[in-house]
C-alpha positions as protocol buffer text, in pm:
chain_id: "A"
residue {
  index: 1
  type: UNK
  ca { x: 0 y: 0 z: 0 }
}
residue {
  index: 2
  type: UNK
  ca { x: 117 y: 342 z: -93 }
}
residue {
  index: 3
  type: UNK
  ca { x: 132 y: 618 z: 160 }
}
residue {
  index: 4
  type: UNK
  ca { x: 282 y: 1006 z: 199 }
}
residue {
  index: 5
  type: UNK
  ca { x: 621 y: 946 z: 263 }
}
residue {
  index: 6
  type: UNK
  ca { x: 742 y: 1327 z: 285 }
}
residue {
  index: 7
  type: UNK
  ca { x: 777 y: 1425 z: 648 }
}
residue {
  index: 8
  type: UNK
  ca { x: 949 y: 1799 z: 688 }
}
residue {
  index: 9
  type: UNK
  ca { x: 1187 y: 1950 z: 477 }
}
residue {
  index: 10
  type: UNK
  ca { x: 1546 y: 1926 z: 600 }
}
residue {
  index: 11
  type: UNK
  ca { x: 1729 y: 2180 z: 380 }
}
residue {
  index: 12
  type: UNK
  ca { x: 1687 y: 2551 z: 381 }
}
residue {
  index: 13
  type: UNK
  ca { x: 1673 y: 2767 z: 74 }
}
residue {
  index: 14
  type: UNK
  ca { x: 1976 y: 2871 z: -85 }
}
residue {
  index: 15
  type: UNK
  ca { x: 2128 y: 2512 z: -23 }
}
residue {
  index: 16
  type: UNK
  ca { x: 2356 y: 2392 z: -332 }
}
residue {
  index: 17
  type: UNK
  ca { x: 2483 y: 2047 z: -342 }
}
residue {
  index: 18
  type: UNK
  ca { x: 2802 y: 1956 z: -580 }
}
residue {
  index: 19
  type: UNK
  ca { x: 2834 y: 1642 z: -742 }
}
residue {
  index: 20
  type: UNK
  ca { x: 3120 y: 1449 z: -960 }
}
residue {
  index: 21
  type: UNK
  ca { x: 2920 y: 1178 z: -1189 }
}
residue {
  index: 22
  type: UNK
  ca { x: 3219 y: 834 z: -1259 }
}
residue {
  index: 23
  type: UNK
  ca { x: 3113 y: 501 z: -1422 }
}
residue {
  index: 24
  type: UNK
  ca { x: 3121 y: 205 z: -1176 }
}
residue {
  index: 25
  type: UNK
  ca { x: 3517 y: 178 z: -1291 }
}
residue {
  index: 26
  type: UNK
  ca { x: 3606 y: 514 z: -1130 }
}
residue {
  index: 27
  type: UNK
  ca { x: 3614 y: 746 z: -1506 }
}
residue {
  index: 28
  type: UNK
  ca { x: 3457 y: 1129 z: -1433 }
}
residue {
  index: 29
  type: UNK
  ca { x: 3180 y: 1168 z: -1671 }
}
residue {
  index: 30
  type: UNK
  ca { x: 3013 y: 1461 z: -1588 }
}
residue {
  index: 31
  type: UNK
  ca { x: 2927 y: 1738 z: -1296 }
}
residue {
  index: 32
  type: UNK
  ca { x: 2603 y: 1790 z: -1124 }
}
residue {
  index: 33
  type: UNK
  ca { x: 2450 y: 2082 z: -862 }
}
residue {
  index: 34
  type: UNK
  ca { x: 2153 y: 2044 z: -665 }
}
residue {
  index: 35
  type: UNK
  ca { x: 1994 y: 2395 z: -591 }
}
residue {
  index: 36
  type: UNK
  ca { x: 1702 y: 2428 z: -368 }
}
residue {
  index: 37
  type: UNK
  ca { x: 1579 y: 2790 z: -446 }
}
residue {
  index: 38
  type: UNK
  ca { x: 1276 y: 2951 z: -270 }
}
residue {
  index: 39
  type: UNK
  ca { x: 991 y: 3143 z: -476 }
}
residue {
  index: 40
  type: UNK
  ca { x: 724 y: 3300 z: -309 }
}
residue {
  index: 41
  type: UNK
  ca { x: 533 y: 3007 z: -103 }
}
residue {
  index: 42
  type: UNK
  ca { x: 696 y: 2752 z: -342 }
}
residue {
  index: 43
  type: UNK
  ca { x: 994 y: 2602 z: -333 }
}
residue {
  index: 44
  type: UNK
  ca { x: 1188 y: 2493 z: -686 }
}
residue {
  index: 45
  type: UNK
  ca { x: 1400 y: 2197 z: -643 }
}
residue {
  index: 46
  type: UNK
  ca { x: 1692 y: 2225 z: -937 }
}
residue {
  index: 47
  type: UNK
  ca { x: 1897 y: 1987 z: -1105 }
}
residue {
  index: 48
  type: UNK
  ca { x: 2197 y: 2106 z: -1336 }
}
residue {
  index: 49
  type: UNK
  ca { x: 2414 y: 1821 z: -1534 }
}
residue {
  index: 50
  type: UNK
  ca { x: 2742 y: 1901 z: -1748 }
}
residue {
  index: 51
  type: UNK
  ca { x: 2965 y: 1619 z: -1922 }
}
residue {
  index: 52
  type: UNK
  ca { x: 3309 y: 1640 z: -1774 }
}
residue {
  index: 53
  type: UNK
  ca { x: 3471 y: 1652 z: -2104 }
}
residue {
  index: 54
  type: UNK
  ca { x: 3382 y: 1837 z: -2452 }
}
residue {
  index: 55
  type: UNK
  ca { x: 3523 y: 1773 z: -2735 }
}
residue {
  index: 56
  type: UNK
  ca { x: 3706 y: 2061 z: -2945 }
}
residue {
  index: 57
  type: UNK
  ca { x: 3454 y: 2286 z: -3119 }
}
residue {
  index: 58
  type: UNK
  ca { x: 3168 y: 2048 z: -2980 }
}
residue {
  index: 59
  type: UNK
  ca { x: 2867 y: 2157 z: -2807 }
}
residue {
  index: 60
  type: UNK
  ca { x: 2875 y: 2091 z: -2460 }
}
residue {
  index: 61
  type: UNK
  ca { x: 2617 y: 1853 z: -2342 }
}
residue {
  index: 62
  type: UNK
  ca { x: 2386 y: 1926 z: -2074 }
}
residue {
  index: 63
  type: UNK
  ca { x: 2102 y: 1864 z: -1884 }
}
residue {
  index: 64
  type: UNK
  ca { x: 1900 y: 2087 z: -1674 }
}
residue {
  index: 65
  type: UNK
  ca { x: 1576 y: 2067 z: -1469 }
}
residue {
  index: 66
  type: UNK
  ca { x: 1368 y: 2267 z: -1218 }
}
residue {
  index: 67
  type: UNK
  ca { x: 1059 y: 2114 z: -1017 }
}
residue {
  index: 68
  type: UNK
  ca { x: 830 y: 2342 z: -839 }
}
residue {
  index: 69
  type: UNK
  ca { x: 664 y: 2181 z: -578 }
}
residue {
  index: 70
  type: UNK
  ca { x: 441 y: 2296 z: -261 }
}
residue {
  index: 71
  type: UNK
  ca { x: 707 y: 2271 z: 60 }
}
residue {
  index: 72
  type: UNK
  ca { x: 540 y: 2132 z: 339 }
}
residue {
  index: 73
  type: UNK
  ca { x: 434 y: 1840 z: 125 }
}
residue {
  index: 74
  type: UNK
  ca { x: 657 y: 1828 z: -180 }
}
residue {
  index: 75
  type: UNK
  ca { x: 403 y: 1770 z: -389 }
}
residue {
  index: 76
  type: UNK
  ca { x: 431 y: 1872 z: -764 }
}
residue {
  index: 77
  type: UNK
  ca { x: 290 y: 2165 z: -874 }
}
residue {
  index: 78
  type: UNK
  ca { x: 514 y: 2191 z: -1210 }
}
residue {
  index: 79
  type: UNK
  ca { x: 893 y: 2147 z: -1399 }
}
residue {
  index: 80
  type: UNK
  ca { x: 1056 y: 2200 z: -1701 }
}
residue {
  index: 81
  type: UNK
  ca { x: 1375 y: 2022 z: -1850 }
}
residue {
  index: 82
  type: UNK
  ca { x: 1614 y: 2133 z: -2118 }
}
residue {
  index: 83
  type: UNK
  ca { x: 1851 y: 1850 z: -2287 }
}
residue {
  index: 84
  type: UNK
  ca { x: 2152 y: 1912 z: -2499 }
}
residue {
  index: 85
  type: UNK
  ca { x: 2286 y: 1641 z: -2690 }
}
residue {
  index: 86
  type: UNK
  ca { x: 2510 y: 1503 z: -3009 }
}
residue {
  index: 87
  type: UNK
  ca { x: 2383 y: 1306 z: -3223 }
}
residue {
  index: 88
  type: UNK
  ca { x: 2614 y: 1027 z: -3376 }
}
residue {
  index: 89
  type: UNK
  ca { x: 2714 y: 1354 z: -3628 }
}
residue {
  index: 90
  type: UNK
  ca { x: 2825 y: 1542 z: -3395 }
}
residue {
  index: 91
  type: UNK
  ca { x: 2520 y: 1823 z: -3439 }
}
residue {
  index: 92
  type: UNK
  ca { x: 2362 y: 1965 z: -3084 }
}
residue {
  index: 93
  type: UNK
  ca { x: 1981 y: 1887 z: -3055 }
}
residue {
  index: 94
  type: UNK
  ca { x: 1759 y: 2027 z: -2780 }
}
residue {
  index: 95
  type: UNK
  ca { x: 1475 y: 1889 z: -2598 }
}
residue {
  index: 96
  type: UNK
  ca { x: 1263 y: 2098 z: -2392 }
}
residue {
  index: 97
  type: UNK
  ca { x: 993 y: 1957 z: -2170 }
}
residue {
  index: 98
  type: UNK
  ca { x: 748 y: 2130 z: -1939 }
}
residue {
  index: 99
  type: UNK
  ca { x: 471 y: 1982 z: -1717 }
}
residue {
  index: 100
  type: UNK
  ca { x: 184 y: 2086 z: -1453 }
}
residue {
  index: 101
  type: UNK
  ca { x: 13 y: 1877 z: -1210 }
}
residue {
  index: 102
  type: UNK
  ca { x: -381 y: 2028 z: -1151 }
}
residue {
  index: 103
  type: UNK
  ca { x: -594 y: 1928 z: -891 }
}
residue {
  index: 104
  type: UNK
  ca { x: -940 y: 1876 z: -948 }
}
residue {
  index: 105
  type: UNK
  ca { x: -1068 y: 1745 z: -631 }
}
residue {
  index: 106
  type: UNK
  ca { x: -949 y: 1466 z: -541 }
}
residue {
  index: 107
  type: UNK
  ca { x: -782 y: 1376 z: -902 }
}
residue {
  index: 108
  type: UNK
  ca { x: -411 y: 1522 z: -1014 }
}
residue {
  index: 109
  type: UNK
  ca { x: -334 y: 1516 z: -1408 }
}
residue {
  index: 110
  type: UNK
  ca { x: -46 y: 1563 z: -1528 }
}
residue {
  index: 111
  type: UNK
  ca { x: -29 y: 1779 z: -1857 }
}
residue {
  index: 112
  type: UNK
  ca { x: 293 y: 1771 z: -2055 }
}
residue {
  index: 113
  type: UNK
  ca { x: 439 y: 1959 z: -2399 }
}
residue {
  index: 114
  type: UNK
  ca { x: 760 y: 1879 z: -2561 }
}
residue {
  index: 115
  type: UNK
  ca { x: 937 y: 2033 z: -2849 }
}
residue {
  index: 116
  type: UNK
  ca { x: 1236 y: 1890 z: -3030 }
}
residue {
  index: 117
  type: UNK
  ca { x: 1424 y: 2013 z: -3259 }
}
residue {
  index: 118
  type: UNK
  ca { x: 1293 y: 1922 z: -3629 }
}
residue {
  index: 119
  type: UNK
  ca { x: 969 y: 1780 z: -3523 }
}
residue {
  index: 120
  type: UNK
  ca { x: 642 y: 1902 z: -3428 }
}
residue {
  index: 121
  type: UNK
  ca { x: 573 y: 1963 z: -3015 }
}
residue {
  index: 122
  type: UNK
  ca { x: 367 y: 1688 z: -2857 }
}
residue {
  index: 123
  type: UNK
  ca { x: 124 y: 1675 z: -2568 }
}
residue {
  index: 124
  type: UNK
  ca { x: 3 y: 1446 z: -2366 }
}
residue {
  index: 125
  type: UNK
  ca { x: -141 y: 1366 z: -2017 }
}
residue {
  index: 126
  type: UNK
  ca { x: -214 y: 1146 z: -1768 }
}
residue {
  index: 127
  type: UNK
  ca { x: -413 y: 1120 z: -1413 }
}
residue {
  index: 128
  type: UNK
  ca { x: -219 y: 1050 z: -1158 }
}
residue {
  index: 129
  type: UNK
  ca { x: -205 y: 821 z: -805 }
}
residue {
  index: 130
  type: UNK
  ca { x: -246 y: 909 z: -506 }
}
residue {
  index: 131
  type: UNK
  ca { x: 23 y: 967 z: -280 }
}
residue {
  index: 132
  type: UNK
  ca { x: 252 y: 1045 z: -612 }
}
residue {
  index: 133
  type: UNK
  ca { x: 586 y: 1299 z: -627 }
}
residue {
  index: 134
  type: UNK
  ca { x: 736 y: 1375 z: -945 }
}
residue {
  index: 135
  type: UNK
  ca { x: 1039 y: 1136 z: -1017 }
}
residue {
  index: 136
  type: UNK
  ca { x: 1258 y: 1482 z: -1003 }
}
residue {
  index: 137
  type: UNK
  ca { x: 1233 y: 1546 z: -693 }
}
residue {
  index: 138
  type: UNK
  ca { x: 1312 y: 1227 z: -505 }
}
residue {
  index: 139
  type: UNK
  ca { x: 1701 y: 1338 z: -409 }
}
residue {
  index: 140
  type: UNK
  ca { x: 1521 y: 1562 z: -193 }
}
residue {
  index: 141
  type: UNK
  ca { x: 1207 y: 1374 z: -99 }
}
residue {
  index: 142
  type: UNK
  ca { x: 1438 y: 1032 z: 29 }
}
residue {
  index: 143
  type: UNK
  ca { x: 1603 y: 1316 z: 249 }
}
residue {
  index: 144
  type: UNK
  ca { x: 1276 y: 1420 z: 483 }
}
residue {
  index: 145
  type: UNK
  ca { x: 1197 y: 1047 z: 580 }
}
residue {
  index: 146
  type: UNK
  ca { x: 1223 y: 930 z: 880 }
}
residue {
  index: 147
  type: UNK
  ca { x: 1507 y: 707 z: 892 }
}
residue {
  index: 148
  type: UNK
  ca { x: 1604 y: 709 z: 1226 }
}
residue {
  index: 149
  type: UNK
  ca { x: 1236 y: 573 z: 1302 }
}
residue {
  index: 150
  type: UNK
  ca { x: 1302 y: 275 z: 1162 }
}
residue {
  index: 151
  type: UNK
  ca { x: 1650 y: 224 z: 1362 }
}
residue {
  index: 152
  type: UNK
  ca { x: 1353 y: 209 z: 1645 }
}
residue {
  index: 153
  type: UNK
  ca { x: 1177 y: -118 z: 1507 }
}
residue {
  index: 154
  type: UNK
  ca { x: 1303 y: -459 z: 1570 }
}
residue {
  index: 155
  type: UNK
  ca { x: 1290 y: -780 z: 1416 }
}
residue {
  index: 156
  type: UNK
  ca { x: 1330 y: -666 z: 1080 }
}
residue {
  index: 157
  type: UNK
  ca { x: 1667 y: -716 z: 923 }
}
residue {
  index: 158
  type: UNK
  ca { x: 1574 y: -507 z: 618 }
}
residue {
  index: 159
  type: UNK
  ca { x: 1281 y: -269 z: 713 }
}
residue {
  index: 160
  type: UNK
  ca { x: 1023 y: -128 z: 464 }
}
residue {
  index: 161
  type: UNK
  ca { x: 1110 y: 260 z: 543 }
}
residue {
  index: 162
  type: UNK
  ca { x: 814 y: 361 z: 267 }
}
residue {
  index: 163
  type: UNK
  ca { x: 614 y: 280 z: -36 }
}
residue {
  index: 164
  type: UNK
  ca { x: 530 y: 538 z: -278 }
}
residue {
  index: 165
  type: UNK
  ca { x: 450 y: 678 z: -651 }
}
residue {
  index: 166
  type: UNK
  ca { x: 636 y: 801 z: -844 }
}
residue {
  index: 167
  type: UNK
  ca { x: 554 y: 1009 z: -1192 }
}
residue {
  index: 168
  type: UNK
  ca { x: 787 y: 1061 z: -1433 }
}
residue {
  index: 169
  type: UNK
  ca { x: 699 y: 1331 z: -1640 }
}
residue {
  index: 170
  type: UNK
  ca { x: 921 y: 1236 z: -1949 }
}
residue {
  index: 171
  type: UNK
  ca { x: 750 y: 919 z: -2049 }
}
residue {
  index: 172
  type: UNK
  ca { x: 410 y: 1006 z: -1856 }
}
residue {
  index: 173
  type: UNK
  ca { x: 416 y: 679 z: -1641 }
}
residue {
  index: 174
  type: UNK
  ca { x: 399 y: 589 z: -1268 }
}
residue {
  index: 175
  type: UNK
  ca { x: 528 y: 382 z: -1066 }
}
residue {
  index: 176
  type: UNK
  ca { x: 550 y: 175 z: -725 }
}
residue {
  index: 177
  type: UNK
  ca { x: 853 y: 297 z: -540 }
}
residue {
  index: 178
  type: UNK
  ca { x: 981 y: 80 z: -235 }
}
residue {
  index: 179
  type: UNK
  ca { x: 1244 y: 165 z: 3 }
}
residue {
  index: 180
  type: UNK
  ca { x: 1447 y: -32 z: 215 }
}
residue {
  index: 181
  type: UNK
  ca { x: 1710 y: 56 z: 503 }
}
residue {
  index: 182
  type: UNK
  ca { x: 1968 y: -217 z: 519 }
}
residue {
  index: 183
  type: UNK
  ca { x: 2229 y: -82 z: 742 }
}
residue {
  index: 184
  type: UNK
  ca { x: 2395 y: 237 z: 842 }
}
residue {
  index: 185
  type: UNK
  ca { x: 2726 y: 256 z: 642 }
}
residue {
  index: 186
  type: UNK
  ca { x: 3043 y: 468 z: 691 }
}
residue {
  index: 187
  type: UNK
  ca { x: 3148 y: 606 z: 343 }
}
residue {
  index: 188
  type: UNK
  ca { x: 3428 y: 829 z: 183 }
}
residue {
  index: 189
  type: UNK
  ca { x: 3352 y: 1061 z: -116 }
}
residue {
  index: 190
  type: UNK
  ca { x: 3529 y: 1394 z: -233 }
}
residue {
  index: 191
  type: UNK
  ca { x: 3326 y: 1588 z: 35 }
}
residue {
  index: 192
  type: UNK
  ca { x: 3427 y: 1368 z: 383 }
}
residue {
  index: 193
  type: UNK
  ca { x: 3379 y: 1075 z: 520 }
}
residue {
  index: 194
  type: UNK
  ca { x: 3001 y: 1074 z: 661 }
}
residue {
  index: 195
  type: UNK
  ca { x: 2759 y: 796 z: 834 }
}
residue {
  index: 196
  type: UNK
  ca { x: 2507 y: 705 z: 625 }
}
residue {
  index: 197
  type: UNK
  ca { x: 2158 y: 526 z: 614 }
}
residue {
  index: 198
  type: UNK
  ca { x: 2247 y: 293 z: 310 }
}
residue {
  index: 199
  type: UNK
  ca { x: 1889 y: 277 z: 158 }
}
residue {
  index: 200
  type: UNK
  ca { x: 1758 y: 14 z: -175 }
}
residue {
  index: 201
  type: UNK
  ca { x: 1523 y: 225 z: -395 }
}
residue {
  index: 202
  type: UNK
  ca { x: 1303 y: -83 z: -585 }
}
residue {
  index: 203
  type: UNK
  ca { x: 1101 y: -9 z: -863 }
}
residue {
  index: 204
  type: UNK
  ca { x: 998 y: -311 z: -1054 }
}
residue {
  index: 205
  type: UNK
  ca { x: 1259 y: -557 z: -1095 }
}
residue {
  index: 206
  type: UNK
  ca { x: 1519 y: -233 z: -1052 }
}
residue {
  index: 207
  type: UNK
  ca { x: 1710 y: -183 z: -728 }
}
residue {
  index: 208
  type: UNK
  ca { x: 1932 y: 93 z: -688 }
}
residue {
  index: 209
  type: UNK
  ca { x: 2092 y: 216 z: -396 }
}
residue {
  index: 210
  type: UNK
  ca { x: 2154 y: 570 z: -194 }
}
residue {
  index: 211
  type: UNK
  ca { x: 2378 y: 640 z: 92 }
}
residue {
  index: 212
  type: UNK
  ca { x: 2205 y: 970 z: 278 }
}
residue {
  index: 213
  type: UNK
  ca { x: 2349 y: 1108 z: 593 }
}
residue {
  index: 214
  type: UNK
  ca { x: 2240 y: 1049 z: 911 }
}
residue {
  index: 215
  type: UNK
  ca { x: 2300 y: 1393 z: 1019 }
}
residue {
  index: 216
  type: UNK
  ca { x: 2086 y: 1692 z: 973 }
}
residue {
  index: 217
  type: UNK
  ca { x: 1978 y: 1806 z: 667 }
}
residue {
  index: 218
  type: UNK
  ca { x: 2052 y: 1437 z: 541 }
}
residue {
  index: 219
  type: UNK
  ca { x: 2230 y: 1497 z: 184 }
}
residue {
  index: 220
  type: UNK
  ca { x: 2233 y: 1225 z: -32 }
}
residue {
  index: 221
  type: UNK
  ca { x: 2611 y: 1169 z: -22 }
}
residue {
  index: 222
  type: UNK
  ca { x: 2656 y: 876 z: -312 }
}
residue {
  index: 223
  type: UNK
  ca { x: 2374 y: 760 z: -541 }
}
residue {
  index: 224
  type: UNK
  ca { x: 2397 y: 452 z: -775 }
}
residue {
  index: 225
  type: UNK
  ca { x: 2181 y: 485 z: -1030 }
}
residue {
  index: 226
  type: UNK
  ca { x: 2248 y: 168 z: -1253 }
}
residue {
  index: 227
  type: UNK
  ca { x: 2455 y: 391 z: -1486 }
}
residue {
  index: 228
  type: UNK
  ca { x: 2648 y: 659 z: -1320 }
}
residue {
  index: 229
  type: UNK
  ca { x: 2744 y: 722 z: -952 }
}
residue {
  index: 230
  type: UNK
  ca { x: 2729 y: 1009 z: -792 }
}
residue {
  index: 231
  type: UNK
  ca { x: 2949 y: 1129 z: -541 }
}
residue {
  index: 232
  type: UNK
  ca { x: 2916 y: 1426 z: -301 }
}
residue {
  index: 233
  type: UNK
  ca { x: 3173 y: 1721 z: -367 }
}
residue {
  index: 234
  type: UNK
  ca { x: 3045 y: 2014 z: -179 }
}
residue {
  index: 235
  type: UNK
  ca { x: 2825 y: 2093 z: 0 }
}
């Protein structure tokens, strides 16, 4: 069963997180920030990717993305992305996505429009689950969960710490998201050494894994995502 996860937000505004992106075999790939920037009684949750290395004359490619989503319960309210990428030619193309989330009642849809470059935009929609946070936002959201609650049960050797939807905007689907707290683990990354709640995010038959801190405001310190790690710089 699917419940609200979010419990209070841990970060302030103004918070930037730094991030080195390697492949499992240690080679930099790219950079990443996490911003969490306040607007009005909203709070936008951003996301800013940059490959490591461009080629002469190239394009650099990047990624960026900005949630905006309601603070005391994270839920959506809307985002945009913007995608830079080479094609095997070497030529830049551009995605841009944007997306809302309206309440009617007790029913959220989620309306999206994409253009890309050389073809004609696209919209689409789709309702949405309850207890749902956009896909975007879950480096914060796995942050304001209770961890430490869990430390309290016993008998459990791998305790269910939530179970949640999650929307991704991009291909307009949901999904069950499952979390499980394993064991704290003591890790080094470019920012420290830190204790960490080592947590298994399932969705499907995919498990990836997160080390957060256990210390207040809980950054995400490594995340494995199946195809890049990344690794807290800065914070």
């Amino acid at each position: 069963m699917t419940i609200d996860v979010f419990t209070a937000p841990p970060w302030r505004a103004g918070e930037r997180l730094e991030y080195r992106l390697r492949t499992a075999g240690g080679d930099e790939v790219g950079r990443g920030v996490l911003s969490t920037v306040q607007e009005g009684d909203r709070v936008v949750l951003q996301q800013s990717y940059m490959e490591a290395k461009t080629p002469e004359g190239a394009t650099p490619a990047r990624d960026n993305v900005a949630v905006t989503v309601d603070p005391k319960t994270l839920r959506p309210v809307q985002g945009t992305r913007e995608t830079v990428n080479r094609d095997a030619s070497g030529v830049a193309r551009s995605v841009r996505t944007a997306w809302t989330y309206r309440v009617d009642g007790e029913r959220t849809r989620l309306s999206t429009h994409v253009e890309r470059e050389g073809a004609a935009p696209e919209d689409a929609s789709l309702d949405v689950s309850a207890h749902a946070y956009d896909n975007e936002s879950s480096l914060w959201l796995w942050r304001a969960i209770a961890f430490a609650k869990q430390e309290e049960r016993s008998g459990e050797d791998v305790q269910v710490a939530g179970t949640y939807v999650s929307v991704n905007p991009f291909e307009r689907t949901e999904q069950v998201v499952i979390l499980r707290v394993p064991q704290r683990e003591q890790i080094t990354v470019p920012a420290g050494t830190f204790d960490t709640w080592r947590i298994l995010v399932r969705t499907g038959r995919a498990v990836r894994t997160a080390w957060i801190s256990s210390a207040a405001p809980f950054p995400v310190v490594r995340w494995d995502n199946g195809d890049v790690i990344f690794e807290l710089t800065s914070a």
